[in-house]
C-alpha positions in Angstrom: 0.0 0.0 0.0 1.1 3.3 -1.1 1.5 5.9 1.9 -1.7 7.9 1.0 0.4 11.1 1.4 2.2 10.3 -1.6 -0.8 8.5 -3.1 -2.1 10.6 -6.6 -5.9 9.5 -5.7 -5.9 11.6 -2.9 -4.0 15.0 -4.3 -5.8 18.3 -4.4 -5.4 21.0 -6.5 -1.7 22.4 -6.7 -0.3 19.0 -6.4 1.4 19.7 -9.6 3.3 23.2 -9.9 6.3 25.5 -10.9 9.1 26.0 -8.9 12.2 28.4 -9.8 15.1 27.1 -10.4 18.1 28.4 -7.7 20.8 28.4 -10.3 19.5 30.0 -13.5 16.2 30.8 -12.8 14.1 29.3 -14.9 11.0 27.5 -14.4 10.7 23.7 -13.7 7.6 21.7 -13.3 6.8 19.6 -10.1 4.8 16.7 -8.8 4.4 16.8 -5.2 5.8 13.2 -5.0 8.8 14.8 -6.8 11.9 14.1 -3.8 14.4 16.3 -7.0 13.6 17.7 -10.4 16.8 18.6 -13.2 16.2 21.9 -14.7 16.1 21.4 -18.2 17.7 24.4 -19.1 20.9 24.5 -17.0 21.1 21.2 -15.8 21.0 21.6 -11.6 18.9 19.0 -9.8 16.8 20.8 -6.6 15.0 19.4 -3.9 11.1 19.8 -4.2 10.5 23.1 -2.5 6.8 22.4 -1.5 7.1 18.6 -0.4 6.3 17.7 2.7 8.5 15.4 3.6 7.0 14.7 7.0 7.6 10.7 8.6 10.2 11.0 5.8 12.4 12.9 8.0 13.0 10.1 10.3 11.1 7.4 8.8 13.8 4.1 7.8 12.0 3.1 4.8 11.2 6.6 3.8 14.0 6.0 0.6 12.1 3.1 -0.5 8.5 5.0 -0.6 9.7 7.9 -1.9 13.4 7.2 -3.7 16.8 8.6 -3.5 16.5 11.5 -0.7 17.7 14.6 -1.3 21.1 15.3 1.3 18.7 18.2 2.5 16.4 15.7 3.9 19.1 13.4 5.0 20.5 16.1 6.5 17.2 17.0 8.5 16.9 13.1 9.4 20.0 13.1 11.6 18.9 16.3 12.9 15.4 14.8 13.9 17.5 11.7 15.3 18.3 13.0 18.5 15.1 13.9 19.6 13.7 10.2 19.1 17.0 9.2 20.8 16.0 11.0 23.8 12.4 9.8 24.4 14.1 6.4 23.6 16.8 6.9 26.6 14.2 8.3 28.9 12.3 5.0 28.2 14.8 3.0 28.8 15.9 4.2 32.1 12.1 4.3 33.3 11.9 5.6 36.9 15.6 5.9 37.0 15.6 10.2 37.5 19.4 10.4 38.1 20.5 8.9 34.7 17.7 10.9 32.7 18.9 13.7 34.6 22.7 13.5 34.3 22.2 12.6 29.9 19.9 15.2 29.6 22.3 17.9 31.3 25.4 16.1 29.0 23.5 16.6 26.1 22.8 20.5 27.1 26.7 21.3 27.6 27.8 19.0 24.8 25.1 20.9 22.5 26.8 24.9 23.8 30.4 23.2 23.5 29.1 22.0 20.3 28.2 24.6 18.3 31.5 26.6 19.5 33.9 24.2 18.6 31.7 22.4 15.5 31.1 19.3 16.0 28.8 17.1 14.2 26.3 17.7 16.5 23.6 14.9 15.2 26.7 12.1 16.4 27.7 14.5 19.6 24.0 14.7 20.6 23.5 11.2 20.2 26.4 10.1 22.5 25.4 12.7 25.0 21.9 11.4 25.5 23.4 7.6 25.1 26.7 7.3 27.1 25.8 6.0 30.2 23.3 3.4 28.7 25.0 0.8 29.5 25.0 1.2 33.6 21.8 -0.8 34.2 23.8 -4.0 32.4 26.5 -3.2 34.1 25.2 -3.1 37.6 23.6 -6.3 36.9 26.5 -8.3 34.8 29.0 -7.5 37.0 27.9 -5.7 40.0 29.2 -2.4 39.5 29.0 0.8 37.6 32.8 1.5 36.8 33.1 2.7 33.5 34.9 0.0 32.2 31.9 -2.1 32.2 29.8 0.7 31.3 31.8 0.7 27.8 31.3 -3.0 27.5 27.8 -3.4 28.0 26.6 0.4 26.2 27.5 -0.2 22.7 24.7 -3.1 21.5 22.3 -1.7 23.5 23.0 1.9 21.4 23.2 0.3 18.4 19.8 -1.8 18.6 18.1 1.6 20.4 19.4 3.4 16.7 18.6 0.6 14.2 15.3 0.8 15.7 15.2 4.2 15.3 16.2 4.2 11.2 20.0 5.6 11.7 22.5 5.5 9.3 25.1 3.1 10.0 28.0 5.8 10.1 26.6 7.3 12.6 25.8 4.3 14.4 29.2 3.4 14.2 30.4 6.7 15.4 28.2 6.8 18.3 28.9 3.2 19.5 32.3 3.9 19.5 32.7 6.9 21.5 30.2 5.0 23.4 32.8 1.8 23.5 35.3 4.4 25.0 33.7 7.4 27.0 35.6 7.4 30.2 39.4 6.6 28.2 40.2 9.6 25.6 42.6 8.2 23.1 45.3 9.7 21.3 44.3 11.3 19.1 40.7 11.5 19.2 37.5 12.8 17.4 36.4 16.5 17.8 33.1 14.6 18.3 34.6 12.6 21.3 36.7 15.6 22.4 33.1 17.6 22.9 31.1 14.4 24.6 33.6 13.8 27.3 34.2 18.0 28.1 30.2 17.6 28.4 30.4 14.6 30.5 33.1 16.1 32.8 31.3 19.4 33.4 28.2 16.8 34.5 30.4 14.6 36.5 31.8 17.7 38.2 28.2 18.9 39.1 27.1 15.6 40.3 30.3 15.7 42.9 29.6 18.8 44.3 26.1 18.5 44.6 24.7 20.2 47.6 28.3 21.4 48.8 30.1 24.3 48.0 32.8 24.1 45.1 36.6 24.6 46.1 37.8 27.1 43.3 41.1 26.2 42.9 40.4 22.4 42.8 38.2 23.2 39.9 40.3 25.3 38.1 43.1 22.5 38.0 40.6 20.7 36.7 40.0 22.9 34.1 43.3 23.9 33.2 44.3 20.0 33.2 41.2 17.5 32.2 39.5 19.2 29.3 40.1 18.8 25.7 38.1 21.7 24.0 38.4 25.6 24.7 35.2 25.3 24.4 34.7 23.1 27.0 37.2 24.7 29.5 35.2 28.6 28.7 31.8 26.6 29.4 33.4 25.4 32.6 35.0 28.4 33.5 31.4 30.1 33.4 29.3 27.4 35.1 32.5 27.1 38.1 34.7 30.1 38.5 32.5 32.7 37.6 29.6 32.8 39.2 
């Protein structure tokens, strides 16, 4: 069955139109099942500019009912990712608050570190919200919560949680492998890495000094010794030293 969105037998009027072409101008003629059109005059293939692209956004057979995706749309896939990667983490950990709590905070510093030091931020939110899921198979596989067994157990429980969810496998693989090695910076390392684990450390720090006053100079060895981003260290700096 067709998906009736995309289905002819239920268009309405302005289902086919004219759309501008970016590069020269001229006019080409759309269907509004049309993913691309070639202008016939200058030869530059567009995404449709009126398709709703919808499910298709995050959808993992959306290339099958609708064709070769435009990299706009793949683009806006990854981007949609996270989100669905959240409510999947929050799921996952059910009733357990301090987990939600502590990759939903990651995922805000890692987004503001992010977007300084430009990361891929689809693979850098995805880690965030996903790098502690392993703790609840490591408390029960081997009785503690060390990070060691964290990165043991987290991996194929990230990938199923993506494949699920419709993600492409580099990004899978990317994720699963800062994942595979969150606590244990290697060298060299990914600027994706490098943002996850300034994220993780500015949450870690938090958690520590929870309902006790932060020692200044502690903190700013910290600082000046554990992260790997400026961008991380200035986000620190603000949250810690200058309040």
């Amino acid at each position: 069955m067709k998906c009736p969105g995309q289905d002819s037998r239920y268009w309405q009027p302005g289902a086919i139109f004219e759309a501008k072409c970016p590069e020269c101008g001229r006019t080409v003629e759309f269907f509004k099942d049309d993913t691309t059109r070639k202008c016939s005059h200058c030869g530059h293939r567009f995404a449709n500019p009126q398709m709703d692209f919808g499910c298709a956004a995050y959808c993992k057979f959306a290339d099958q009912c609708l064709g070769t995706l435009p990299s706009e749309l793949l683009a806006k896939r990854d981007d949609l990712l996270k989100d669905r990667i959240a409510i999947e983490m929050k799921k996952y950990f059910r009733q357990d608050f301090k987990r939600i709590g502590h990759a939903t905070r990651v995922a805000r510093h890692a987004e503001k570190i992010g977007f300084q030091e430009g990361g891929n931020m689809a693979v850098v939110l995805a880690s965030a919200y996903l790098h502690d899921i392993g703790i609840h198979a490591a408390e029960r596989k081997h009785g503690s919560t060390a990070g060691k067994y964290q990165e043991m157990e987290g991996p194929a429980i990230a990938r199923e949680m993506m494949e699920r969810l419709g993600a492409s496998e580099p990004l899978i693989e990317e994720v699963c492998d800062i994942i595979g090695h969150h606590h244990h910076p290697r060298d060299p390392e990914t600027l994706n890495f490098k943002i996850l684990y300034d994220a993780d450390l500015i949450a870690n720090i938090e958690d520590n000094h929870k309902g006790q006053p932060i020692d200044p100079d502690k903190v700013k060895k910290i600082i000046e010794t554990s992260f790997l981003t400026e961008g991380g260290r200035k986000l620190a700096e603000k949250q810690f030293l200058n309040q």
